[in-house]
Each structure stands twice: as C-alpha cells, then as structure tokens.
N, C-alpha and C positions, 0 to 999 in steps of 0.2 A: 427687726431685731431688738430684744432688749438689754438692755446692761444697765447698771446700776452707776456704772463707772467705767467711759470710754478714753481709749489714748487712741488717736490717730497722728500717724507720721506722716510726712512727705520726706526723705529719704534725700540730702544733696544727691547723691550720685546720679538720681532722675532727672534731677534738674542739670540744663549744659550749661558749663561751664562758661558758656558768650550768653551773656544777656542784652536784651533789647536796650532803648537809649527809655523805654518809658517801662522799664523794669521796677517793679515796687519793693516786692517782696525778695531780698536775696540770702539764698544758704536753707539751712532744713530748718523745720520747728516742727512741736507737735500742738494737739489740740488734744483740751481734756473738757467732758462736759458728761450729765448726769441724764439718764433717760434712755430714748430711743436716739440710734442715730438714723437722722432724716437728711436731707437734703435742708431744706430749710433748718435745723440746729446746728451743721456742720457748720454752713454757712454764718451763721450767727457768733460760731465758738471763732469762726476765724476774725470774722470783724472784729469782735471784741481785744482779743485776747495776741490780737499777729498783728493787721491791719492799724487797728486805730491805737495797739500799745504804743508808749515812748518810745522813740526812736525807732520803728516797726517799719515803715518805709523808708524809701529814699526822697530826698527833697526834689527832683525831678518826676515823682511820679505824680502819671494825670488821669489815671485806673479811679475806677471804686473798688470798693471790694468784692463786689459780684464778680465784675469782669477781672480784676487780680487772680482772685480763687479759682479763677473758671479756666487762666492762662497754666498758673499750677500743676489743676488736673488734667490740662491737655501735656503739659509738659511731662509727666508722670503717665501718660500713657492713657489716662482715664477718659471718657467722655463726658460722663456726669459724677453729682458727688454721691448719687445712689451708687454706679459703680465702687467710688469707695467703702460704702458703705458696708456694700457686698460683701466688698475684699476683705476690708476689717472682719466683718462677724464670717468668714470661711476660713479664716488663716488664725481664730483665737485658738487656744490652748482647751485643749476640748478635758475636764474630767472625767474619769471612768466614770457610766455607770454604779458599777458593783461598789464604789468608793462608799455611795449612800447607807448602805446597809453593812458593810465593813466584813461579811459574810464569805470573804475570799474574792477572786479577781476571776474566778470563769463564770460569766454570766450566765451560762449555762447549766449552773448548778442551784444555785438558791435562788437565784433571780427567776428565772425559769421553774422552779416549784411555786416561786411564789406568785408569781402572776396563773399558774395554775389551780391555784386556790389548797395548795399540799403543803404547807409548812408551819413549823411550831407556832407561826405569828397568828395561822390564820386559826388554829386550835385551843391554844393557852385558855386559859380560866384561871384566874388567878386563887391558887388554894394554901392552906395549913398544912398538908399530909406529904411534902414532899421533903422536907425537912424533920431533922431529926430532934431540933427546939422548937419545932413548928410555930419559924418564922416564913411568913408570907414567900412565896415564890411563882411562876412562869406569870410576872404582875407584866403586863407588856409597854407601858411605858417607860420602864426603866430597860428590859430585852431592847425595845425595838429606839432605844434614844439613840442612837447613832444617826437615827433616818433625820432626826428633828436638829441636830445639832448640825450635820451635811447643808441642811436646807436653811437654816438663820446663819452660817458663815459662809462656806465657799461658794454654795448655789447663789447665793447670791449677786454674784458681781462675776462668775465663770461660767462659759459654756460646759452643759452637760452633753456626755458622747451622747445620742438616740439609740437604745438599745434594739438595735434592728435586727440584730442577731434572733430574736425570739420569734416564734410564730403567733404570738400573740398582738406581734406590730408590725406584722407584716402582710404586704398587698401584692398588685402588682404595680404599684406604682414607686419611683426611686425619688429622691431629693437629692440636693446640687452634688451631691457628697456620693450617689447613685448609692445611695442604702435604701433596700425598700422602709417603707412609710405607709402612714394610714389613708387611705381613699375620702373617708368621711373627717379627718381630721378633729377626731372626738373620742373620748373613750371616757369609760363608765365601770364603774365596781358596784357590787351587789352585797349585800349582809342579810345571811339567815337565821343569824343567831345575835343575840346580847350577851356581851360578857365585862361591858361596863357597869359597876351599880350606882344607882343616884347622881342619876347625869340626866335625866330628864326623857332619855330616850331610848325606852324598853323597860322590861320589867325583871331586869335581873337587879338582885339586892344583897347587902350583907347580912349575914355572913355568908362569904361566895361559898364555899362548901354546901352551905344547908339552902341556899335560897338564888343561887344564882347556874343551875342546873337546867342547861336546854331550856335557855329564856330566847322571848322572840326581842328583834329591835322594835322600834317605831318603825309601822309601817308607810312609808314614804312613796311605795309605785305599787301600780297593778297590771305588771308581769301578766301580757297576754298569751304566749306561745315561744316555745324552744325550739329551736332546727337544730336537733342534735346533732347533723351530719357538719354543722358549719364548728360545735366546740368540738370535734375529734382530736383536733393538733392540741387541745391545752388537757383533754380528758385522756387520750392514750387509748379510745377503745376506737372501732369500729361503726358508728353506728350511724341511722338513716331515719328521717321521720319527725312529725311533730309532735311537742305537746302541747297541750291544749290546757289556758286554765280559762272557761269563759266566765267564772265569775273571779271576787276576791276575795279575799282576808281566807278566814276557816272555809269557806266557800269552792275557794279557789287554790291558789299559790301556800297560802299563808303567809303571817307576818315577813316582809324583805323591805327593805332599806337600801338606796341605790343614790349614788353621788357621782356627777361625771364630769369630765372640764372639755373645753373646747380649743381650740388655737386657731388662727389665721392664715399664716404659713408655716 
C-alpha cells in the first residue's frame, strides 16, 4: 500500500479494560508516518512516537516495543502488523474515479469512451477557427487540467476507487474488495497521432492549423499483431482475426507511441 500520509489507530474499546501488572502502553493512540505502511515502519512509528515518548509507558513495564506492539495487536484482534496494515489501506475513504476528470459521476459514460479511445480528449487539435476572435481553443491542457490538478492534490495522499466497472479492467480475476482486476497487473496506451507541437516528440508544429494536421508521434514501439476479437468490449464491433504488421514504421504499423505502468498488487 502507498500513502503519502498514514494515521493508524488502535481504538481503547479494543483494548479490555483489565490490564496486565506488566501492561506498558495504556488507552488509545494513533500512529502517523510518511511512505508505505509495512510492518517494520508501523513498528518503528510506535517505538518512536507511543513507546519511547514522555511519559508513554508505565514505570512498571519490562516489554520492548516489539513485544508491547505485538500485545496491542493481539489485543485488537490482529495477528500481525501487516494485518493492520491491511485493515488500514481497506477501510480508507476511497475517491471516485470519475472525480479525476470531473466529467460527471457515471463511469460509464466518459470514463468508458475514454478508455475506448472515443472522446474529445483523444481528438482535439488545438485550432483558430472555432472561435469567433480566433482565439485558440479544444488546446487539451487547459480541457483535460482537472486530471493534473486530481493527481498533485487529492491522489495524492487518498485511495482511488479501481474503476472495475469498465471492461477495459476487467478479468477474471477479483481483488480484496472482489472487483474484478487485471490478470497481468499492467496496462499500456498507445498514440497514433501528434497533436503537441515542439515538444520534441512527433512532427506536429505551429501553426496547428497549417502544420499540425494528421502528424505522427515519435515512434516508440513496433506493434506486432492485433487480436481484434480480444478489443471487441472497448471497439463495439464484432470482430475475429489477426493483424499482422511484420515489418515497422511506413513499412508496417506506422509511426505509434505507447507508454504503460505496471503495479505489484
């Protein structure tokens, strides 16, 4: 799990209310620390921050802090502090999806064109003629900054919901939450066009009207074969079969651009 910033609690009411005669830690506290929560960092944030604070045990106790923590989470119900850790990152406050792109709340309508490659973001060209003092417009960083500004605040330090909803992320396989999820735990986008100019990569240019018309990106992969019958769920047709590019560039595919991220669990 990552966060940028965890609060873990231990709850009095978990703890009973009789304590041992070599009891250290008494009443709730929580624990706040930066990162992953692991077992070894939980353990650390307690040491530091419960255990070895002022006044943080009782003058009777003859615990470390391994074995204090470890009385805790049995006391709580836990067996390890991975289980807490569990619990913490399944019970956070999850944000929508659809939040990111600010595009309405059914995922199933823009989220869902856009991961099928059908909506304004994936077509804009940024031009002069849509305006009537032809000033600049469908310019897609300023359209699509809700996704950028989602992603430097709240993603940040918040679980995001898994949009499992789509067929685009979906397998037969479920996660703890029993959403399906991806089998290969990877996923990849592709660009067959350029519609940034003077960025280093493709050969669209200004002025986008005159010079940025059906430009390719920087070719980055060489796109060997399509199983069209597996994109049917995001294409809407029917269909069965391969393609075949066996060479590349003009050759083959032609100029595409393809960028993909990976995750662990």
């Amino acid at each position: 799990m990552r966060l940028t910033s965890a609060a873990v609690a231990l709850l009095a009411n978990a703890i009973p209310s009789t304590f041992a005669a070599e009891e250290c830690v008494v009443g709730a506290f929580e624990l706040e620390f930066e990162g992953s929560c692991t077992p070894e960092t939980v353990l650390e944030a307690y040491a530091d921050q419960v255990f070895h604070a002022a006044g943080g045990t009782a003058p009777t106790c003859a615990l470390s802090a391994e074995a204090s923590f470890a009385s805790k989470l049995a006391a709580a119900g836990l067996s390890t502090a991975q289980d807490l850790c569990d619990q913490v990152y399944k019970t956070q406050p999850k944000e929508a999806f659809t939040d990111a792109a600010n595009r309405g709340t059914d995922i199933t309508k823009f989220e869902q064109m856009f991961f099928n490659g059908l909506t304004d973001w994936q077509d804009e060209v940024e031009t002069l003629y849509e305006t009537d003092d032809y000033t600049r417009s469908s310019y897609l960083k300023e359209d699509a900054e809700a996704v950028r500004t989602f992603y430097e605040s709240v993603a940040q330090g918040r679980r995001v919901a898994w949009p499992g909803e789509l067929p685009n992320f979906k397998s037969s396989v479920t996660d703890a939450d029993e959403m399906a999820t991806c089998t290969t735990n990877a996923a990849m986008c592709c660009w067959p066009k350029d519609r940034q100019a003077n960025d280093g990569n493709g050969n669209c240019a200004t002025p986008y009207d005159k010079n940025c018309v059906d430009k390719d990106p920087a070719d980055n992969t060489n796109l060997c074969y399509v199983d069209t019958e597996r994109g049917n769920a995001s294409t809407g047709l029917d269909s069965s079969g391969l393609l075949l590019y066996p060479s590349d560039n003009n050759e083959g595919e032609g100029a595409i651009h393809c960028h993909g991220l990976a995750w662990s669990n």
